[in-house]
C-alpha positions, 0 to 999 in steps of 0.5 A: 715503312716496315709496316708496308713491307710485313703487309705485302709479304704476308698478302704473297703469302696468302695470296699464292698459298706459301705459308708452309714454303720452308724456303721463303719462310728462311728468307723472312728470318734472313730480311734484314740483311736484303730488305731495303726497308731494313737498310733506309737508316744507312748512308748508300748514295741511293745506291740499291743495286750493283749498278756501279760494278756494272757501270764500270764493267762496262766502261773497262771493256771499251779500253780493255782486251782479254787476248793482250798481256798483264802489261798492256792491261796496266796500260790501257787500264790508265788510260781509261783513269786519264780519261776519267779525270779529265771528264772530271775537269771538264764537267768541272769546269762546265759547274763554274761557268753555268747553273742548271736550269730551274723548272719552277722559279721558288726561292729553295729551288734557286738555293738548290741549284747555286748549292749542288751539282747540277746532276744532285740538283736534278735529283733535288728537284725530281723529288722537289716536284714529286711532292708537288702531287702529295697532299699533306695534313698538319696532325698537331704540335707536341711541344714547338714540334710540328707533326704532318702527314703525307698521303697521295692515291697510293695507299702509303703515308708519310709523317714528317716531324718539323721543328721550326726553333733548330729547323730539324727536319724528319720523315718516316721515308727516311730518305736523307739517311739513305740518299743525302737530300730531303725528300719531297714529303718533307719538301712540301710540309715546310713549303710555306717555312722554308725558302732555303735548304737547312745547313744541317741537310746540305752534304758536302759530298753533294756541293759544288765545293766537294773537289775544293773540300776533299783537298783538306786530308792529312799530310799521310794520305796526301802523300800516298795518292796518285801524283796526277790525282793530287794534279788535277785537283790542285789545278780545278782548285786554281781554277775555280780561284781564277775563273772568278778572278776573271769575272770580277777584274773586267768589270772596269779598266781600273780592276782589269790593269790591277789584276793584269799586274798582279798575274804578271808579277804571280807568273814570274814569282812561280817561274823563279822557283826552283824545280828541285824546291819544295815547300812544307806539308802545311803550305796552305792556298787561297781559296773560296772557302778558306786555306785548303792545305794541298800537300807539296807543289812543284812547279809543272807546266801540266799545271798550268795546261791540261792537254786533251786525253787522246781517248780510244775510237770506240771501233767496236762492232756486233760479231758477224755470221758465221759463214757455211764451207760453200758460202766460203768455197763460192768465195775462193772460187769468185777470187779465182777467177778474178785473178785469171780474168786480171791476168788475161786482160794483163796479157792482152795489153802486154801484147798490144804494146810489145808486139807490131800489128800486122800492117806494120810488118808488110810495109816493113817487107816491102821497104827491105825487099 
């Protein structure tokens, strides 16, 4: 809270005399533009740093070498976005066949996790048993308005302000405006009211059916996007579709042979369709959530296949000492003699092959004489 933020600055202040630093004092007038406090009102995925710019440095220089040309650069950079989207596709396909696992069984838990990603339900239920350790006072009703205060044994607190007749929902940590999901004050104020999580407070972004979703754009920005992109998402769309096809159809023989019989007559309708043929814009697919307009389909066999992504052996190494001149010279110098000791022995064999011992010759004499 702004209130918490103007108390520590002023306590530094006092505490290590700097009240007459002309540089801090220039900062304080400059805080809303670096104080997190300032910034919970905006959307930033709980993002406070540049750890993504970070992350991704770091991932490039396992695909990338500063001593190759601007075209090897092109081509290994994708190669590292191949990989990406077929780590994409496998986390993906992971989601539809497992739900995470949930530490407290309670219903908005367990609505949590059939909702959102498994990494976005971690998050859910880290601030979900975080607030489980605050304690929270019911402060009044202002009109069907509920007021609560969090406190724990830091002296911080929290009010959320509840309204049961639209199930709004709102605290002073403002961390749904900020990251995207509700805090665990606001958590444990409505604990005994809520047992899902309010439609209104669900990001789509953070959903299982983001991928699905995202789809929905406009025919321009379709057609401008990476061809293996708009693959990749058209086939975990599929996917999705199929995998719960598949589930259902075993179910029973009589399900099993329907679906067994509609595949075969889908597989040799798609097969029939020229390559060259393409469909309008607003060609629409079935899926889960609806029509999901997908742009232009061509008939690929990557489609149908996602090959493995041959990723790079990660060979890298710590940078070794750097020897002395005698360390090396002792070096050349074992080489050396290694060499001699090898042509000798070389020699020698050559010899004892080649040339007759001794007894040999005398017999040899003594026969011709």
């Amino acid at each position: 809270m702004e209130e918490d933020f103007l108390q520590a600055w002023d306590d530094m202040l006092e505490k290590y005399d700097l009240r007459t630093n002309g540089w801090l004092s220039k900062l304080f007038d400059e805080r809303k533009k670096w104080a997190l406090v300032y910034g919970r009102n905006t959307f930033c995925a709980d993002m406070k740093s540049t750890q993504r710019s970070e992350g991704l440095n770091k991932e490039l220089k396992n695909y990338l070498d500063p001593r190759k040309v601007i075209v090897d650069f092109f081509g290994h950079f994708e190669r590292l976005l191949e990989d990406r989207r077929f780590a994409e596709l496998q986390a993906n396909f992971k989601m539809t066949q497992t739900l995470p696992t949930i530490k407290v069984q309670v219903p908005i838990l367990m609505h949590a996790a059939t909702v959102y990603t498994p990494s976005v339900y971690k998050m859910f239920e880290k601030e979900y048993l975080n607030g489980l350790s605050w304690q929270v006072e019911e402060q009044g009703d202002v009109g069907t308005t509920k007021n609560y205060c969090g406190f724990n044994e830091k002296p911080h607190r929290h009010f959320v302000v509840y309204d049961p007749e639209d199930e709004s929902i709102t605290c002073s940590c403002r961390k749904f405006e900020f990251v995207g999901i509700m805090c665990g004050h606001s958590l444990i104020a409505t604990i005994h009211r809520l047992k899902q999580i309010p439609e209104r407070y669900v990001l789509k972004r953070w959903t299982r059916e983001a991928a699905s979703c995202s789809l929905k754009t406009s025919d321009s920005g379709m057609s401008h996007e990476n061809e293996k992109k708009d693959m990749s998402r058209r086939y975990n769309v599929l996917l999705r579709n199929f995998v719960k096809i598949a589930a259902k159809a075993s179910e029973s023989k009589k399900k099993f042979q329907e679906a067994f019989k509609l595949s075969k007559s889908m597989l040799h309708n798609i097969e029939n369709i020229p390559f060259e043929e393409k469909k309008d814009d607003n060609s629409k697919v079935a899926s889960s959530e609806g029509d999901v307009l997908v742009g232009e389909f061509e008939e690929d066999d990557s489609v149908a296949v996602v090959n493995a992504i041959k990723k790079k052996v990660d060979n890298c190494r710590g940078r070794r000492r750097v020897k002395s001149c005698l360390e090396k010279g002792s070096k050349k110098r074992v080489q050396k003699s290694q060499c001699k000791k090898a042509k000798k022995s070389n020699t020698t064999q050559y010899n004892a092959f080649t040339q007759p011992s001794y007894s040999i010759l005398q017999v040899m004499k003594e026969i011709n004489a």
